[in-house]
C-alpha positions in Angstrom: -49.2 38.4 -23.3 -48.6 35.9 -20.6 -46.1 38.6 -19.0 -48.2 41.6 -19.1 -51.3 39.6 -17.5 -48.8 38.3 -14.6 -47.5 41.2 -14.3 -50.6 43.7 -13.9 -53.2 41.3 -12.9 -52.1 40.4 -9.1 -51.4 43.9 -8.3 -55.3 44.6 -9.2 -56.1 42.2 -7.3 -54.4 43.3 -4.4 -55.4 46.9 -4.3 -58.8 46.2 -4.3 -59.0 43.5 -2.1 -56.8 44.8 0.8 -59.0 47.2 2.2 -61.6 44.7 2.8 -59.0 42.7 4.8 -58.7 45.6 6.6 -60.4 44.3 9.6 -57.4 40.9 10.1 -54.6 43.2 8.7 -54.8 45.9 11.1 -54.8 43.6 14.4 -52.1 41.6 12.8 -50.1 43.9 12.3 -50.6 46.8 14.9 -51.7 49.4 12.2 -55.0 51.5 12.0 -57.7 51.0 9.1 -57.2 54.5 8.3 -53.0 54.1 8.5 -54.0 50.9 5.7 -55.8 53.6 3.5 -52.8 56.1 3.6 -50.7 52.6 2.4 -52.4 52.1 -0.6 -52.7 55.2 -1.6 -49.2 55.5 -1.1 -48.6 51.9 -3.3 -51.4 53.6 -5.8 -48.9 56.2 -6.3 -45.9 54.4 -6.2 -47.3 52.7 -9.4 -48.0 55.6 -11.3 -44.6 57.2 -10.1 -43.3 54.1 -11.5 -45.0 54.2 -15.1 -42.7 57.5 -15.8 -39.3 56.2 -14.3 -40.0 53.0 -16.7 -40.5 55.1 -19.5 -37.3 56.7 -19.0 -35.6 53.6 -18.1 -36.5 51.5 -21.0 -34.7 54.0 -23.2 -31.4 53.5 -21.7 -30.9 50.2 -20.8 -32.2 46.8 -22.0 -35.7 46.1 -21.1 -35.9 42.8 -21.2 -33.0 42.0 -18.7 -34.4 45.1 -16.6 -38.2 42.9 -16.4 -36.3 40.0 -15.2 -34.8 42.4 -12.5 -37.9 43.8 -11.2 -39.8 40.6 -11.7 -37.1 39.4 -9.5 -37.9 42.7 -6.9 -41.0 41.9 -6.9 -40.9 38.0 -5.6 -39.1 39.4 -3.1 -41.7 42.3 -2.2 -44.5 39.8 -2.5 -42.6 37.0 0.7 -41.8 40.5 2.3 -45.4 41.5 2.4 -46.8 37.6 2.8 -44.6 37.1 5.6 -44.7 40.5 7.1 -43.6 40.5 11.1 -44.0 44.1 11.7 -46.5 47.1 9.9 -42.9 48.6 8.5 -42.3 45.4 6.9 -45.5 45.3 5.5 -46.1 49.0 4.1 -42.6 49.2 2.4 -43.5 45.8 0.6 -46.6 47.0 -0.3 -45.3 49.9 -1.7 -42.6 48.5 -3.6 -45.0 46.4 -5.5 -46.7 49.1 -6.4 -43.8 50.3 -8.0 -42.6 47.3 -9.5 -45.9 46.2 -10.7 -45.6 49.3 -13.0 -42.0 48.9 -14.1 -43.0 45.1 -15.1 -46.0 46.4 -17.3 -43.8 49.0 -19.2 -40.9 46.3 -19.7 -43.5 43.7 -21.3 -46.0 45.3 -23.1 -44.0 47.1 -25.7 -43.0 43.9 -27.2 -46.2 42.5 -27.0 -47.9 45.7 -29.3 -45.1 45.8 -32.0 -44.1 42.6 -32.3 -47.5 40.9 -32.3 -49.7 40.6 -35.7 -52.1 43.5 -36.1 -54.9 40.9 -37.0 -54.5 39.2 -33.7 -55.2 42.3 -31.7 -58.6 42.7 -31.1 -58.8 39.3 -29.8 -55.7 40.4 -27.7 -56.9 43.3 -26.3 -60.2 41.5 -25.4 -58.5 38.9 -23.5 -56.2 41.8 -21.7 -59.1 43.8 -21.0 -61.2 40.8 -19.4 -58.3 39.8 -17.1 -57.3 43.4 -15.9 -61.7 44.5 -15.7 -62.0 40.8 -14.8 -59.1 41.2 -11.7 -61.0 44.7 -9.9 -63.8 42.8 -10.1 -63.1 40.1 -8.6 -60.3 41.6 -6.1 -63.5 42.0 -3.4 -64.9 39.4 -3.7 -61.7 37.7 -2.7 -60.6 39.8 -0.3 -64.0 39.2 1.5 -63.9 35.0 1.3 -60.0 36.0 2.9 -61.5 37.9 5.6 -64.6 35.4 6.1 -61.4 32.8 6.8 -59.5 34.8 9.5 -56.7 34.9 7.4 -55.1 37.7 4.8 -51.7 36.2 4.0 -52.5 33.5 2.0 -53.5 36.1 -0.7 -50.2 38.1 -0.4 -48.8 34.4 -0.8 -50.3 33.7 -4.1 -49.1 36.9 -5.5 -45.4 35.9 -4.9 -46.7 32.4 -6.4 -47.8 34.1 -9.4 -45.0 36.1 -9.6 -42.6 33.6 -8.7 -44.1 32.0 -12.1 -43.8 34.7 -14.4 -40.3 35.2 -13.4 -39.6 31.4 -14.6 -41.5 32.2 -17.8 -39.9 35.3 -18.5 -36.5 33.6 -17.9 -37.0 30.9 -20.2 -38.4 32.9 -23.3 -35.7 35.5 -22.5 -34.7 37.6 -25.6 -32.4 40.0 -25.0 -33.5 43.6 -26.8 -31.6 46.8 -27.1 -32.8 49.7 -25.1 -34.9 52.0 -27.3 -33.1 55.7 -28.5 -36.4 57.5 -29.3 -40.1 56.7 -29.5 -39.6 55.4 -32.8 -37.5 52.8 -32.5 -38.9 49.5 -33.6 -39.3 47.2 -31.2 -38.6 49.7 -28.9 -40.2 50.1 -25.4 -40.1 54.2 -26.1 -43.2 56.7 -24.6 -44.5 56.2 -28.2 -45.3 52.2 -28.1 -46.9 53.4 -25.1 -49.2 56.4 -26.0 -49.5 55.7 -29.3 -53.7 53.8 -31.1 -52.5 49.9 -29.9 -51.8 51.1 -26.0 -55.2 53.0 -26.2 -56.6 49.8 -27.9 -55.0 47.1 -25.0 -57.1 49.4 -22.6 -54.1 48.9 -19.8 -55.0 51.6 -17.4 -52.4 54.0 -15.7 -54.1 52.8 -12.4 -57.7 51.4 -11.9 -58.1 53.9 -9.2 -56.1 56.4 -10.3 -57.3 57.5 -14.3 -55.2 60.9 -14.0 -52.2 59.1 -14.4 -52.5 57.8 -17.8 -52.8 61.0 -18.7 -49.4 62.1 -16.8 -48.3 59.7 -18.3 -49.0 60.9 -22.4 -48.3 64.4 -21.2 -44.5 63.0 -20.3 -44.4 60.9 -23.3 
């Protein structure tokens, strides 16, 4: 569970938070408001193109090794975007963890519904739901205490923290787990695990701004 919080929650964060940095990002980086809106729309669908090519991916090669690859991707992304000289810098990191953000999910939560007990689950999906509901909420309010400081980078910075983190964690409970050959496989990361009652009942969204997708997403499954 710790995975699939790491690996969702700071890209929440983000997405909602950025455009009220708007104001420090655009100077810092010689980029428009507008030109930041077009960004995270284009990160938004980066993470919902990313949803499918997980799908697909996760049923040819091992999951597990391919999370600590992106996880891996995605530190990178997050310094990229922290220490961003230029706006090119800066909008192809922010897209990338878009992407990533949604290959991570599919590569940890598939375990996470069929290995874990069925009477633990409500109080799992309550404590997923809290921290993803509980990450939009919040992702304004810290984007505006980042903007009231001058400064946006220190929250790009604790999103490679963060991820830095999950990488260690995912690196030391590594179990390596054969790619899955149909939706049925058990243990499996197949379209099934993902369409299927226990992904409706964790609530993980497709996108928190984008609710179309989850249902791209089924229809592809």
């Amino acid at each position: 569970m710790v995975l699939v919080v790491c690996s969702l929650v700071p890209y929440l964060v983000l997405t909602v938070a950025v455009l009220s940095l708007g104001e420090i990002i655009s100077p810092s980086l010689g980029i428009s408001r507008a030109t930041l809106q077009v960004v995270a729309s284009m990160s938004a669908g980066a993470y919902a193109v990313g949803t499918l090519l997980a799908v697909q991916l996760a049923m040819h090669l091992p999951p597990r090794r391919m999370l600590v690859v992106y996880e891996v991707c995605f530190v990178v992304a997050s310094v990229l975007a922290a220490a961003a000289p230029n706006a090119p810098v800066f909008i192809g990191a922010f897209i990338a963890q878009g992407l990533l953000t949604s290959l991570m999910l599919i590569a940890a939560l598939p375990p996470l519904v069929t290995s874990w007990p069925a009477s633990k689950m409500p109080i799992t999906a309550g404590i997923l739901n809290l921290c993803i509901f509980g990450a939009v909420a919040a992702g304004p309010t810290i984007g505006a205490l980042q903007a009231a400081g001058g400064s946006w980078r220190w929250l790009f910075w604790g999103v490679a923290v963060v991820a830095g983190l999950a990488l260690l964690f995912s690196v030391l409970t590594f179990r390596d787990t054969p790619p899955s050959v149909g939706p049925s496989t058990p243990g499996g990361a197949g379209p099934g695990a993902l369409s299927g009652p226990w992904g409706t009942r964790l609530g993980v969204p497709a996108h928190p701004q984008r609710p179309a997708a989850q249902s791209a997403v089924r229809a592809a499954a």
